[in-house]
C-alpha positions in Angstrom: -10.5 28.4 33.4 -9.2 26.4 30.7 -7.0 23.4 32.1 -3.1 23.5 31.6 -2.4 22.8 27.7 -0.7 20.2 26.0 1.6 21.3 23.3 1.0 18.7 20.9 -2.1 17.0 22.2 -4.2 16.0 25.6 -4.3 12.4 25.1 -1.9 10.3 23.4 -3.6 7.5 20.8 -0.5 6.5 19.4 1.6 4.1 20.6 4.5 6.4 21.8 7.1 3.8 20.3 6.7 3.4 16.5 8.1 -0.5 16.6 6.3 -0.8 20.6 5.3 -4.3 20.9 1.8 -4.9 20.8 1.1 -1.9 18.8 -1.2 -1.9 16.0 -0.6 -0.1 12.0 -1.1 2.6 11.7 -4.4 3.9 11.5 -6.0 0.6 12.9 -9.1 1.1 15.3 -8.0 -0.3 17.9 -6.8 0.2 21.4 -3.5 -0.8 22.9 -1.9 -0.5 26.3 -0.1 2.7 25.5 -3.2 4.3 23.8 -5.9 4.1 21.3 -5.8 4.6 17.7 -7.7 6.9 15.9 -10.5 5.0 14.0 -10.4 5.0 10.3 -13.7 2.6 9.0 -15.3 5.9 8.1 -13.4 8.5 7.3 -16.2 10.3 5.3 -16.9 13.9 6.5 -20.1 16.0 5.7 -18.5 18.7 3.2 -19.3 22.3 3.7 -20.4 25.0 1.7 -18.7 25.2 -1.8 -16.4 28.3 -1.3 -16.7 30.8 -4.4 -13.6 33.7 -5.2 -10.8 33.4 -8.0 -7.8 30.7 -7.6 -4.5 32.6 -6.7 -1.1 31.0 -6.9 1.2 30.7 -4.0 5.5 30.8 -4.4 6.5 27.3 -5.9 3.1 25.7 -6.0 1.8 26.4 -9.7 0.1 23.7 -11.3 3.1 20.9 -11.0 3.5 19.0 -15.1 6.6 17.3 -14.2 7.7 14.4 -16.7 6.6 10.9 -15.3 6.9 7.6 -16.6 8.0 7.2 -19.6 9.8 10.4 -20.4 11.3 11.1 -23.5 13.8 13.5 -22.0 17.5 14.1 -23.9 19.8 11.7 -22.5 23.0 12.5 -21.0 25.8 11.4 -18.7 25.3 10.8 -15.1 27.3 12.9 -12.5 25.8 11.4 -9.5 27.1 7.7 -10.0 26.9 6.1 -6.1 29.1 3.4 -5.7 28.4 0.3 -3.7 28.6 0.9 -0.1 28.8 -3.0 0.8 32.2 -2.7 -0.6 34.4 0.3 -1.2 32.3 3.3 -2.4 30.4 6.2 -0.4 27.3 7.5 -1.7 28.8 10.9 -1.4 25.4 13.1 -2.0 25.5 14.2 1.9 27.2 14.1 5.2 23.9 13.6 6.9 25.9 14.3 10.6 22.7 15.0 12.3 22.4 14.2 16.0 19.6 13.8 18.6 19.4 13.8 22.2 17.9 11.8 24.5 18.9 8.2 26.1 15.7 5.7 25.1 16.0 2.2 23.7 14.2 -0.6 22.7 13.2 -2.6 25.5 11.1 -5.3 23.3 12.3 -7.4 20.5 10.9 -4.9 17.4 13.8 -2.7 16.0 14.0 0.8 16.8 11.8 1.9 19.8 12.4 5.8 18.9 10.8 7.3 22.0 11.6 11.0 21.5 9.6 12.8 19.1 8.4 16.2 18.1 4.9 15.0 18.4 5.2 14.2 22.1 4.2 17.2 24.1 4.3 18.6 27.8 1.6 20.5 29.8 2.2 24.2 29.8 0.2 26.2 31.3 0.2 30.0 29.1 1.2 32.7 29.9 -1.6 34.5 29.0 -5.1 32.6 28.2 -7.8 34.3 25.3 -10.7 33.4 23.8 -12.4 33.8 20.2 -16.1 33.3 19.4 -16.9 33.8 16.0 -20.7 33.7 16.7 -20.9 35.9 20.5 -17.4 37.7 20.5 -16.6 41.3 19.9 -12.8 42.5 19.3 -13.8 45.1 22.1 -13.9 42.6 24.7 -11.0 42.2 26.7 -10.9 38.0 25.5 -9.1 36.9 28.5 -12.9 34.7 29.3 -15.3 33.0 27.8 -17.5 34.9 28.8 -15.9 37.9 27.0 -14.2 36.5 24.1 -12.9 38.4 21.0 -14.9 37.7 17.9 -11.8 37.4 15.4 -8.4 35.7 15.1 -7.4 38.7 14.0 -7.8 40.5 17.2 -5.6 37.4 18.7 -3.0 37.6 15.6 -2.3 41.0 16.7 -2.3 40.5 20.4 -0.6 36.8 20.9 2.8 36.7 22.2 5.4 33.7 23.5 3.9 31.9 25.5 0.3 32.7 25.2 -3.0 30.6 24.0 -6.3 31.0 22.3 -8.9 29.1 23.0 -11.3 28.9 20.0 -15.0 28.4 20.8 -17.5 26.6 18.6 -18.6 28.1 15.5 -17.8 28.8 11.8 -14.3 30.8 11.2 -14.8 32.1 7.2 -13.9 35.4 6.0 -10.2 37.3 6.2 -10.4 38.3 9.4 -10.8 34.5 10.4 -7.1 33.0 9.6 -4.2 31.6 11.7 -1.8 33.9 11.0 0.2 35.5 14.1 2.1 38.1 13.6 4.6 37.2 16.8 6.6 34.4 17.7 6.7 32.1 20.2 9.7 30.3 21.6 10.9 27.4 22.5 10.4 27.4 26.2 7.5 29.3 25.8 4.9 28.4 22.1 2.2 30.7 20.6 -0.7 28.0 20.8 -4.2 28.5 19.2 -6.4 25.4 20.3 -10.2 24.4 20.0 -11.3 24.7 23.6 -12.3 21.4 25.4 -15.6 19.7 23.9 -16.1 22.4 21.3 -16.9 22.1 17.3 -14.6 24.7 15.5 -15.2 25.0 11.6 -13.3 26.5 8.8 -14.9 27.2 5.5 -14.6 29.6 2.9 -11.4 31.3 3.3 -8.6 32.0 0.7 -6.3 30.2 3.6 -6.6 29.3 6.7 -3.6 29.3 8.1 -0.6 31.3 6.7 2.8 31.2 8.7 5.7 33.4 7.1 8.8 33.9 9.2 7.4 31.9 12.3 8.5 30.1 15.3 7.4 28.2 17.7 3.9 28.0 16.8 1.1 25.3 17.5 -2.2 24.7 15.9 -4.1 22.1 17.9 -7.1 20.5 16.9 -9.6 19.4 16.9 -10.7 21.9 14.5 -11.7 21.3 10.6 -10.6 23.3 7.4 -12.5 22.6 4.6 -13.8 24.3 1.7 -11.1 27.1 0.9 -11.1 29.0 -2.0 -7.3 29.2 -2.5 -5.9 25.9 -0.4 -5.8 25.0 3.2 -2.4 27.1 4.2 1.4 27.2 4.0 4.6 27.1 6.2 7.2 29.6 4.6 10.3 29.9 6.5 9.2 28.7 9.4 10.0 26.7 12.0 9.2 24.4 14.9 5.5 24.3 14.0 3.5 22.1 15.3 0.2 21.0 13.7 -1.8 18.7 15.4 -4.9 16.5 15.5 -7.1 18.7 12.9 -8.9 17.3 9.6 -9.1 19.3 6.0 -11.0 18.6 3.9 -10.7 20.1 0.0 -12.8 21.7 -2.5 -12.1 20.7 -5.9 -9.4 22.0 -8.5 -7.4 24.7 -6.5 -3.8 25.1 -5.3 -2.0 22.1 -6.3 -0.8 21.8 -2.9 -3.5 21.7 0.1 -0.8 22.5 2.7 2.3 23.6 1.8 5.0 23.5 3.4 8.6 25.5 1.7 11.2 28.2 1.6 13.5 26.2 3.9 10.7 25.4 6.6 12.4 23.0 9.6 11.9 21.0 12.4 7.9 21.3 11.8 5.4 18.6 13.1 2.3 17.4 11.5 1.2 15.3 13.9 -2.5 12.5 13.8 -4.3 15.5 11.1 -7.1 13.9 8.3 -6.1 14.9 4.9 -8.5 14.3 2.6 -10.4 15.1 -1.2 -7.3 17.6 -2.5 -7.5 17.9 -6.2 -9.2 16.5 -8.1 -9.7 12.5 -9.2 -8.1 11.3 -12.2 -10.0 8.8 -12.6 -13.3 10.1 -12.5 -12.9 14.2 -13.8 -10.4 12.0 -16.3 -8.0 15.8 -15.6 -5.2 14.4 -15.1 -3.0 14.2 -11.3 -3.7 16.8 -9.9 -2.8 17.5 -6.4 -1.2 17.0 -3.2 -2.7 17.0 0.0 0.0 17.6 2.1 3.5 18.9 0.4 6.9 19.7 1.5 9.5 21.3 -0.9 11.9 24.2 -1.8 14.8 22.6 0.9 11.9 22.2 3.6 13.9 19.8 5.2 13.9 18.0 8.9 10.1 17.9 9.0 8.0 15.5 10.7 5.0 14.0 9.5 3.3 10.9 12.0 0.1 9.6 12.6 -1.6 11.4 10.1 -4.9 9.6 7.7 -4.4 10.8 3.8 -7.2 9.8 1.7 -8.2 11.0 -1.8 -5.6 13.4 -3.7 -5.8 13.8 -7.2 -2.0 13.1 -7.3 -0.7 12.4 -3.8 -1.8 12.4 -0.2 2.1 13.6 0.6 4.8 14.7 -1.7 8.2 15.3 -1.0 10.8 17.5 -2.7 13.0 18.0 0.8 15.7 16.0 2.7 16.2 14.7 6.1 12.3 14.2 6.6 10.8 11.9 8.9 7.2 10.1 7.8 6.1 7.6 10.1 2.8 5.4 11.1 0.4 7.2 8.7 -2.4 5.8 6.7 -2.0 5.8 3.1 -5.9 5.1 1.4 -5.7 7.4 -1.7 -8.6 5.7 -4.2 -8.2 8.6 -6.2 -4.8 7.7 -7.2 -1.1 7.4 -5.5 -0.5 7.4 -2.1 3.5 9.1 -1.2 5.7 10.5 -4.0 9.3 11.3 -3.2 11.1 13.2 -6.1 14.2 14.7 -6.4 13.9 17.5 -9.7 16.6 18.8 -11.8 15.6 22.5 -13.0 11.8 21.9 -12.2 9.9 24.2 -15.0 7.4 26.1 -12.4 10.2 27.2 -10.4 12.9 29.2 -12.9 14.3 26.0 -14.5 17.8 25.8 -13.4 17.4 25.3 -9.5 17.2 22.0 -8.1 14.9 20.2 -5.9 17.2 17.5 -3.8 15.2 15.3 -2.1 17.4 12.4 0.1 17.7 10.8 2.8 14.3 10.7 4.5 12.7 7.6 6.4 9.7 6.0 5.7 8.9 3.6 8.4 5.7 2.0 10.2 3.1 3.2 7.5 0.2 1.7 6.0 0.1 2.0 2.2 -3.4 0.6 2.0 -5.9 0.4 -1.5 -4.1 2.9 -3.4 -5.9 3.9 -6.5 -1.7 3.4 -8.4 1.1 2.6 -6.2 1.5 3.1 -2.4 4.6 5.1 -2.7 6.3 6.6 -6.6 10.6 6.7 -5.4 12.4 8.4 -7.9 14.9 10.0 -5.3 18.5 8.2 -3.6 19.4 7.2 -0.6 16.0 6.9 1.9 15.3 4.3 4.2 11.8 2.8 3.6 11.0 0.0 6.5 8.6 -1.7 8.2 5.6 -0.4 6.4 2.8 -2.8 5.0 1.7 -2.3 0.9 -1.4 -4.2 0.9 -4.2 -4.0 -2.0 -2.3 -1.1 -4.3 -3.7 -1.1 -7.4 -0.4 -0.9 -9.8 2.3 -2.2 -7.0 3.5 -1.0 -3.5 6.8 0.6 -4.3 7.1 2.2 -7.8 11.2 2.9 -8.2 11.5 4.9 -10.2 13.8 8.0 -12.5 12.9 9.7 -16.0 15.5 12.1 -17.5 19.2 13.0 -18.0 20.5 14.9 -15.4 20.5 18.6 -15.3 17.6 18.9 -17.9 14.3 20.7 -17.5 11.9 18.4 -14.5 14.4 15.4 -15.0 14.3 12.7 -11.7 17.8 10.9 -12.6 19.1 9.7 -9.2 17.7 6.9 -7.4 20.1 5.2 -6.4 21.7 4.1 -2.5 18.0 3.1 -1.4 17.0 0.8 2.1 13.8 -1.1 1.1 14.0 -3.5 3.8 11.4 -5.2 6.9 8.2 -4.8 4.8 5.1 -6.6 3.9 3.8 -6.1 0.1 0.9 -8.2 -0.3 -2.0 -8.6 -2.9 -0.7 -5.6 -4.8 -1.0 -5.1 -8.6 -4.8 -6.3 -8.5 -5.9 -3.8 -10.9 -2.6 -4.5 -13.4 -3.6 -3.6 -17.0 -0.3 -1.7 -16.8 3.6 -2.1 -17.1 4.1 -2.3 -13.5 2.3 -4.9 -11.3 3.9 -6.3 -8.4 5.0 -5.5 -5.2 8.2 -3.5 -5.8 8.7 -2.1 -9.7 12.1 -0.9 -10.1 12.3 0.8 -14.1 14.7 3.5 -15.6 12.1 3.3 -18.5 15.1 2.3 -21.0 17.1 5.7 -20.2 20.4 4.7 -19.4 21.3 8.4 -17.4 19.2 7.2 -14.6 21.3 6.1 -12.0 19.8 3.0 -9.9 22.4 1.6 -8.8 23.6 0.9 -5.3 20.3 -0.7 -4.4 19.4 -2.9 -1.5 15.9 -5.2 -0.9 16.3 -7.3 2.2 14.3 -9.2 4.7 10.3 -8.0 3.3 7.3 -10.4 2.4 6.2 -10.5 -0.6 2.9 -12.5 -1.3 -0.2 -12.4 -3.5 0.8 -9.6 -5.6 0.6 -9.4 -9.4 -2.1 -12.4 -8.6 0.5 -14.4 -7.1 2.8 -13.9 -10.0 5.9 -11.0 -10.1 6.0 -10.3 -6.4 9.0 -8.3 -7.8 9.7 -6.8 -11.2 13.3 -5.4 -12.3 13.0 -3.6 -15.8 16.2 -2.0 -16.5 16.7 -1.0 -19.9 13.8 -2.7 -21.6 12.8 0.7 -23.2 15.5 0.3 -25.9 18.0 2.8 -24.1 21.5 2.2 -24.1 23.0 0.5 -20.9 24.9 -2.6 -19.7 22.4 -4.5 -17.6 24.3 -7.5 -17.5 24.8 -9.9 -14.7 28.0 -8.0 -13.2 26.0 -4.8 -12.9 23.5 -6.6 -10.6 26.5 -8.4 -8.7 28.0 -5.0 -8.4 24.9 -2.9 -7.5 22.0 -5.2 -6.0 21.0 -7.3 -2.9 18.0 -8.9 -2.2 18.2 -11.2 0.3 16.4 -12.6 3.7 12.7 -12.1 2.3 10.0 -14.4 1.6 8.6 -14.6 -2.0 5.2 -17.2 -2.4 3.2 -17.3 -5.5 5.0 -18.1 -9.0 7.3 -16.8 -10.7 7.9 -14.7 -8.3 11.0 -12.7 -9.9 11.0 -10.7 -12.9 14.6 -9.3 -14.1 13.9 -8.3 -17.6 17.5 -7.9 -18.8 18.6 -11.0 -17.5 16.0 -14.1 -17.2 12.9 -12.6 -17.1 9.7 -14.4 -15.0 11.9 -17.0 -12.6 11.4 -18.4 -9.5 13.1 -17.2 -6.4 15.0 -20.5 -6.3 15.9 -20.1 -10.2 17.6 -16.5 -9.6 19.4 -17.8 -6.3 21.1 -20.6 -7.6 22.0 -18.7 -10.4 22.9 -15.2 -9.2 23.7 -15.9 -6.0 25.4 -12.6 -5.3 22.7 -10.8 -5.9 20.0 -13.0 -4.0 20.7 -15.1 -1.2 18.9 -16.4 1.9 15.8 -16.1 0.6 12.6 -18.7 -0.4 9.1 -19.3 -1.0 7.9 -20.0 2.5 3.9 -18.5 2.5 3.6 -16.4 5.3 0.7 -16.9 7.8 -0.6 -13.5 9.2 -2.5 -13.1 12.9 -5.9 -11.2 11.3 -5.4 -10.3 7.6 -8.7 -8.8 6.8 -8.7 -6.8 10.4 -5.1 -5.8 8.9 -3.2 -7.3 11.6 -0.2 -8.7 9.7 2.1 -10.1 12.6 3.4 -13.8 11.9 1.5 -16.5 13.3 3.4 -18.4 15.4 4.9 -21.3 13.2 5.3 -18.9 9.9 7.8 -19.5 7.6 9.3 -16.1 7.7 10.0 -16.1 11.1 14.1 -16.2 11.3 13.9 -15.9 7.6 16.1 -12.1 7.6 19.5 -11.5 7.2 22.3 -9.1 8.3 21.9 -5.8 6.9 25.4 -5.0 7.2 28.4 -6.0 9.3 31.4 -3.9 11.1 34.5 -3.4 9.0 36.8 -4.4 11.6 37.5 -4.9 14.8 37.5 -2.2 17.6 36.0 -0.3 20.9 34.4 2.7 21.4 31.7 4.8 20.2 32.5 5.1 16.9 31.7 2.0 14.8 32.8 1.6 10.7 29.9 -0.5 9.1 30.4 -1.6 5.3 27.0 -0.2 4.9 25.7 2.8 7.1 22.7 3.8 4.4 20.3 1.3 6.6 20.6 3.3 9.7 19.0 6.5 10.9 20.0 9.0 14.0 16.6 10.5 13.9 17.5 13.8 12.4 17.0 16.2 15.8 12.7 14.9 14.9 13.1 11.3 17.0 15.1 9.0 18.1 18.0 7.8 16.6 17.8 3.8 15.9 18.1 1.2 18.3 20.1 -1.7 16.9 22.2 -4.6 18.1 26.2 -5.0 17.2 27.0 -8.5 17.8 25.5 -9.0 21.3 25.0 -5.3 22.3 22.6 -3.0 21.9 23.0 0.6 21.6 21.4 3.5 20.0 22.7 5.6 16.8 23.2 9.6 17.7 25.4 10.7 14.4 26.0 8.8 11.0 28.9 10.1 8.7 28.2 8.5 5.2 31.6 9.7 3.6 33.7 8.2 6.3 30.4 5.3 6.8 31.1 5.1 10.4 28.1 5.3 12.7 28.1 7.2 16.4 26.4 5.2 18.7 25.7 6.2 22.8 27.8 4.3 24.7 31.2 2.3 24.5 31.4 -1.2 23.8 33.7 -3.6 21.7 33.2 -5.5 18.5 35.0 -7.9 16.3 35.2 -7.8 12.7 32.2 -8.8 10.5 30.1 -9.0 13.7 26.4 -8.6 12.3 24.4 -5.3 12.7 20.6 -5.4 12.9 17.6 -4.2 14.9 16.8 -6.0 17.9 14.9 -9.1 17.4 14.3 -12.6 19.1 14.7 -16.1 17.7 17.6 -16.9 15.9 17.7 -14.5 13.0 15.4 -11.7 12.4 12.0 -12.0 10.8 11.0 -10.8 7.5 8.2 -8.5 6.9 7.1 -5.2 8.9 6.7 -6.9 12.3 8.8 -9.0 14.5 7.2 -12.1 15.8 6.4 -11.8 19.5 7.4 -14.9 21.1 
């Protein structure tokens, strides 16, 4: 009999808190108290049989030509204008009122130990147990042993209901009668699971898809299993919701679907949870095609999604791409040598869908990733308002962060709004090694000269930057440089920048093209010192750079070298705090847990954030005083910049 089953998984390799103390990056090889980590030195995987059948086309996934860099796009005026949220303005694109449940915070000095998530399952014991072998099975058996399994998913499809599992044996799943694709429900007390069985090796190969979910709930698909070689793409998620996939690897087959999974038409609260993604597309820079693919892609308002501990390798243009909202992505490995790692883009009338509907994309959080030898840039942003923290950018080709917009706004594939971004509590270092280009550096922030896009309301605070550009523009500003119309002039940047509490080393450090160009850090502060204060040049020393251990050294100094990231507006009690800034903070989205953080003394966790009224909800009553600082928790006598808080 098949032991009781684990929803999401049977052992836990990740660290159960993404900022747990003692934890290793993600994707690291290594083994920690909570668990071990999945090893990554060779992610190379014997490819199957090349598939053969015609390409088909899935709803919203055509071949993808949207404008980058450089548009030349019609210009117009901005609607979307977000006003400074330090001072006076609301961001106004959402009310982002989501709330989560549960009562876990951080009990070590790293910010935000967010305990509850979608990925962490229970033991359930089905209903109803069945088994499939492709090789010994026959649909006539009754499939309730291994000894008499059925010899099709198909047969199981038909048959599973809440609360059951199949166990799949070893063997090679191909053909049509071989695909995940139930035609019941599960719910949420009681999941549809289909599972390798314990110690077996389970194969998909040649099939249009493999898994195709339309209307679902309550689904999981738990690995380990492999899906490689389709002749369409790996599988979608249409309208569908609360599935869970889990601890599988796919592996692609050359020029296909643009999208390897897909994942649209409103598809929520779905967890992809430690998969391998790898070789979707095909590579730019060696079939010289163009970008070309996505591994992993969630769009069409498939919002509140979960995406953890996953490895992305080569896609010939992303290993994850976003055109959805309210998404969390979180301690992944990012290695794409075929070109970028994560795109986030919010589209004005994209021209494969009909041209006038728009693809928002806000408000997602990008924390405790590895962006790690990216063939471009670890992650393209050309969307407002996300939170992208404690993540390490090490060894991109072009830069870490690429911030970016093209376009006026409401014209065919425009990305005008990128403004209201958290960049804040990560390491970018030796990025912008292979930078022949425009945009070396650890952060490039360009509106390519077109004055419509809207970057303003932007906020850089307490990262590293070091060796990037070869130790020249750790950071690079180029607003208007293109030739566009626009007032770039020192009160813009008062009005609409912070960049404060990092660490820059190497020289010049600071590019701002429309003001002083190539500076110092030092330069730029004494000058601007609105715009960048309570930052220097100290060189950081990391615990095991090459084994990708980038903790401070004891002694390093960008230890106490962050600042506030926002303060309280006034004075008060309760459970209702207003912040001058509530764009840093996160209340997990109903995926983990909301953030743990410190007001003045006290630390609490975040349930709700209103951005209109820019007031957060925290989960239990204290008092405050006006101004009182708001971080994460941390130790020492300010918080440290970079991804990781020193452990004292």
């Amino acid at each position: 009999m098949q032991p009781p089953f684990s929803t999401l998984r049977a052992t836990l390799y990740y660290c159960t808190t993404v900022f747990a103390v003692g934890c290793s990056p993600a994707g690291d090889a290594t083994t920690t108290e909570a668990g071990t980590f999945v090893d990554t030195t060779n992610h190379e995987t014997t490819a199957g049989t090349t598939g053969t059948g015609s390409v088909g086309s899935d709803t919203l996934d055509t071949a993808m030509s949207t404008t980058e860099e450089g548009s030349s796009d019609s210009r117009g005026s901005s609607g979307r204008t977000s006003e400074d949220s330090d001072s006076t303005g609301n961001p106004g694109t959402s009310d982002g009122s989501g709330s989560t449940s549960g009562s876990g915070t951080s009990d070590g000095p790293d910010p935000g130990a967010n305990t509850m998530s979608l990925c962490d399952g229970d033991d359930v014991t089905p209903v109803n147990a069945y088994y499939v072998s492709p090789s010994s099975g026959d649909d006539t058996n009754a499939g309730t042993s291994a000894s008499s399994p059925w010899k099709t998913l198909d047969q199981a499809n038909r048959i599973l209901q809440a609360g059951d599992a199949v166990y799949l044996m070893s063997g090679t799943y191909s053909g049509p009668l071989q695909t995940i694709s139930p035609e019941h429900s599960g719910t949420p007390g009681a999941r549809i699971v289909y599972a390798a069985e314990r110690g077996a090796s389970v194969t998909f190969a040649n099939t249009n898809y493999f898994i195709t979910l339309d209307g679902n709930e309550y689904v999981t698909i738990q690995g380990p299993m492999v899906f490689e070689s389709p002749t369409s793409a790996w599988g979608y998620l249409a309208d569908s919701h609360h599935i869970d996939v889990v601890g599988n690897t796919f592996i692609g087959n050359g020029r296909l679907q643009y999208s390897g999974m897909l994942v649209n038409a409103r598809s929520s609260y779905n967890a992809f949870c430690e998969n391998t993604f790898q070789d979707w597309g095909e590579n730019p820079t060696k079939d010289k095609a163009g970008s070309y693919g996505d591994a992993l892609r969630f769009t069409d308002e498939a919002n509140h999604n979960l995406i953890e501990n996953n490895n992305f390798y080569e896609a010939g243009h992303a290993g994850l791409s976003l055109d959805a909202s309210d998404n969390v992505v979180r301690s992944n490995l990012f290695t794409n040598s075929w070109y970028r790692g994560m795109v986030l883009t919010w589209v004005d009338n994209p021209s494969w869908l009909d041209g006038t509907t728009d693809l928002p994309c806000e408000f997602n959080v990008i924390e405790g990733n590895r962006f790690d030898s990216n063939h471009t840039q670890g992650i393209q942003l050309a969307t407002p308002n996300n939170i992208v923290r404690r993540n390490v950018f090490v060894g991109d080709g072009n830069d870490g962060i690429d911030m970016e917009g093209w376009g006026a706004p409401q014209t065919t594939d425009a990305a005008p709004y990128v403004s209201g971004n958290r960049i804040y509590h990560n390491t970018f270092i030796a990025n912008g090694a292979a930078a022949g280009g425009p945009r070396p550096g650890g952060i490039f922030l360009t509106n390519w000269g077109i004055a419509t896009v809207d970057m303003t309301n932007t906020r850089l605070k307490n990262n590293i930057f070091t060796r990037n550009d070869g130790s020249n523009n750790q950071l690079t500003i180029d607003l208007g440089s293109g030739g566009g119309p626009g007032d770039y002039s020192p009160n813009y940047y008062n009005t609409n920048y912070r960049i404060a509490g990092s660490c820059f080393s190497g020289a010049p450090n600071i590019n701002v093209t429309s003001l002083d160009g190539a500076q110092s850090i030092d330069y730029y502060q004494a000058k601007y010192p609105m715009v960048f204060y309570g930052n220097d040049s100290s060189i950081p020393s990391f615990v095991d750079e090459p084994g990708r251990d980038f903790h401070l050294e004891a002694g390093s100094g960008c230890i106490d070298r962050g600042v506030a990231l926002t303060t309280t507006t006034s004075a008060g009690s309760g459970t209702e705090v207003p912040l001058g800034d509530v764009l840093y903070f996160s209340d997990g989205k109903g995926l983990v847990e909301g953030d743990a953080i410190v007001i003045g003394s006290d630390q609490v966790k975040v349930i709700a954030v209103n951005y209109f009224a820019k007031v957060i909800t925290i989960d239990r009553a204290i008092s405050w005083t006006l101004d009182a600082d708001v971080n994460f928790p941390y130790s020492g006598a300010a918080p440290d910049a970079g991804a990781y808080e020193h452990v004292r």
